[in-house]
C-alpha positions in Angstrom: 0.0 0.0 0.0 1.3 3.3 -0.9 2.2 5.6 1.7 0.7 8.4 0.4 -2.9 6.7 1.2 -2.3 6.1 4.8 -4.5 8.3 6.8 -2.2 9.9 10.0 -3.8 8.7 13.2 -2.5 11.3 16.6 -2.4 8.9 19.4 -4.1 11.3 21.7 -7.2 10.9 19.3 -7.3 7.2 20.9 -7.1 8.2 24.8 -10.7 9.0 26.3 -11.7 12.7 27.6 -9.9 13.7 31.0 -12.4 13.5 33.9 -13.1 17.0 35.7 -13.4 17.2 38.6 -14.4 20.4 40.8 -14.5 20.3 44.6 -17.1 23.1 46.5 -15.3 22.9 49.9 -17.5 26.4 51.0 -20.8 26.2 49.9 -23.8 26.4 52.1 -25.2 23.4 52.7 -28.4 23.0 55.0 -30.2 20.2 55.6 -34.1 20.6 55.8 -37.1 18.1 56.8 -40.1 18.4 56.9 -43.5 16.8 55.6 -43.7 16.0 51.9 -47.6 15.8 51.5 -47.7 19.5 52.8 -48.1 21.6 49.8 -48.6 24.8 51.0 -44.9 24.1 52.8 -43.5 22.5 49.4 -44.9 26.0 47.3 -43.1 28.3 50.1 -39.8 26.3 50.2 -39.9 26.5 46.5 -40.5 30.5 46.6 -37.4 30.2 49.1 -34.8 28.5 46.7 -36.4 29.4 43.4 -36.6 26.0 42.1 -39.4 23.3 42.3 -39.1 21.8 45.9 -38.5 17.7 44.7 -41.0 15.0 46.2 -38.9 11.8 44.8 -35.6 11.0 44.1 -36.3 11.2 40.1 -37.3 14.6 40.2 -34.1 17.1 42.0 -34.4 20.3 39.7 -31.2 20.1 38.7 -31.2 20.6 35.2 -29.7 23.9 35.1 -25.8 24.5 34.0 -23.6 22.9 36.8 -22.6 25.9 38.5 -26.6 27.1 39.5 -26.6 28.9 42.4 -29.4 26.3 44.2 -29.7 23.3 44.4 -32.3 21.2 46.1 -31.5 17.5 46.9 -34.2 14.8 47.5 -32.6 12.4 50.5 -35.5 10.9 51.5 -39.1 11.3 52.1 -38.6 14.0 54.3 -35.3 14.8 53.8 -33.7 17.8 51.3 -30.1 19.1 51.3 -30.3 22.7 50.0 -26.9 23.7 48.6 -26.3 27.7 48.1 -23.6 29.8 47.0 -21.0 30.6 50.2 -21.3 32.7 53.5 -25.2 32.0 53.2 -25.8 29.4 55.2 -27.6 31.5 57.9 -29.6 33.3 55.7 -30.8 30.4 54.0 -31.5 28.9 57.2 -33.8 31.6 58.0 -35.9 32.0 55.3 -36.2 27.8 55.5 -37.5 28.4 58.9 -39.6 31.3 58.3 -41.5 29.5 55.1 -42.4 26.7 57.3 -44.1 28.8 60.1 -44.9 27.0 62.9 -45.3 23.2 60.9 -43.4 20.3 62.3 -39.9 21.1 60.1 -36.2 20.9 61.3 -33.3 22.9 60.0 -29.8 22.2 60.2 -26.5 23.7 59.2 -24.7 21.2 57.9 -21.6 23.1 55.7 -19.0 22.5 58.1 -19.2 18.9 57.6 -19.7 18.5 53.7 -18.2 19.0 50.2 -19.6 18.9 47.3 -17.4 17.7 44.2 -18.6 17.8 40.6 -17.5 15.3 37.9 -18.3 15.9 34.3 -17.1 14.5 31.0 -18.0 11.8 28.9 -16.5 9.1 31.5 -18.2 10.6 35.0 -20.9 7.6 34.4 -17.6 5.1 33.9 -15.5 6.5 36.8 -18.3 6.5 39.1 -19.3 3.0 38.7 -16.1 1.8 39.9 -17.1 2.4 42.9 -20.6 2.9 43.3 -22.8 0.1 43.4 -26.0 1.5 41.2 -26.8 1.6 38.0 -25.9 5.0 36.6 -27.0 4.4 33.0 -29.5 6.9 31.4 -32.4 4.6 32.3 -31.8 3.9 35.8 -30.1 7.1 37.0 -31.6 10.1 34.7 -30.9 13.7 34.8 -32.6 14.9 38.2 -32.2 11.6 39.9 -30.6 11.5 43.1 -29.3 8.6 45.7 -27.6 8.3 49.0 -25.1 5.5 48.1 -20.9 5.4 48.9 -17.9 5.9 46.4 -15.9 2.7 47.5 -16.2 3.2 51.2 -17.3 6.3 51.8 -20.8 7.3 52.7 -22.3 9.9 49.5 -25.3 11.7 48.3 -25.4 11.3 44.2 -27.3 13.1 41.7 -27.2 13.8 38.1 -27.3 17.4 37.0 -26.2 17.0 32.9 -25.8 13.7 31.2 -22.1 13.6 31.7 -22.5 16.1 34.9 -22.7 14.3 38.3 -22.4 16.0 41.8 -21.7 14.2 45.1 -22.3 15.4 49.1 -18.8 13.9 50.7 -18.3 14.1 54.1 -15.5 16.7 54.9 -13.2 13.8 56.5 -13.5 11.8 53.4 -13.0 13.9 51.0 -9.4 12.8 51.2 -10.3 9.5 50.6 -12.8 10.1 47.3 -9.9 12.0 45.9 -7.4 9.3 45.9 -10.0 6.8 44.4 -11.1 9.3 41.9 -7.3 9.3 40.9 -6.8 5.7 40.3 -10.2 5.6 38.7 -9.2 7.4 36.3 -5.6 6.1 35.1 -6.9 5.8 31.8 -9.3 9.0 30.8 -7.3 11.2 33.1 -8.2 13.6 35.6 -7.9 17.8 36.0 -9.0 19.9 38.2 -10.5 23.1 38.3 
């Protein structure tokens, strides 16, 4: 064969898209619960974060771009983590408080003891499942869904805000630990850091 019809192949055209990875280590994060059947208290939180409060774990309005100011996250029947931009953790505790009235609710703080750390590229699904032990295709684990599951062996809240966008709640003291697994997850794609 002639070399002169040999199509030039660059060897970095072979080698998968580097996994990025974006760690949130000052976000507000407060936890809120409170009763899901309530709507009048579901309406107000939602006139609170200025996103749909989510009743199920397929439903976390977090189809925005990945760097939206709220986020609400289902973590159980009763159980949301709101996640806000820095230094607002009191204020958002507030108006969570003052939108439920006097209904049985709780508030809590929580930002001391969570991260949150974004993976995106076309491998996040592939790096994740490593580790975690669901099923994060499309059909199982859509856009909005969220989970409380672990990365190896640490505790996380999952969710899926793009189709190649994930976010996870780490606790603080293992976010050490997720990092180190994220790198040797990712030996082959690669990983950066913003």
């Amino acid at each position: 064969m002639p070399a002169d019809t040999l199509m030039p192949i660059a060897i970095a055209d072979l080698a998968p898209a580097p996994l990025r990875v974006r760690w949130s280590r000052q976000q507000a994060i407060v936890n809120f619960r409170g009763d899901p059947a309530d709507a009048a208290l579901l309406q107000a939180l939602s006139g609170v974060v200025g996103l749909p409060w989510p009743t199920r774990a397929a439903d976390c309005p977090n189809d925005g771009p990945a760097d939206a100011h709220h986020r609400v996250v289902w973590a159980g029947p009763d159980d949301w983590f709101v996640i806000a931009p820095a230094g607002c953790q009191s204020a958002m505790a507030k108006s969570l408080r003052e939108a439920a009235g006097s209904r049985h609710h709780a508030v809590t703080d929580v930002s001391s003891g969570y991260v949150v750390l974004g993976l995106s590229g076309p491998a996040a699904a592939e790096v994740l499942a490593q580790g975690c032990p669901l099923d994060l295709h499309q059909r199982s684990f859509a856009v909005g869904a969220s989970a409380g599951t672990h990365f190896f062996k640490a505790s996380v809240w999952l969710w899926r805000v793009q189709d190649d966008v994930f976010e996870l709640l780490v606790r603080s003291s293992f976010a050490g630990y997720v990092q180190e697994m994220l790198e040797r997850c990712t030996l082959e794609c690669g990983i950066e850091s913003d």
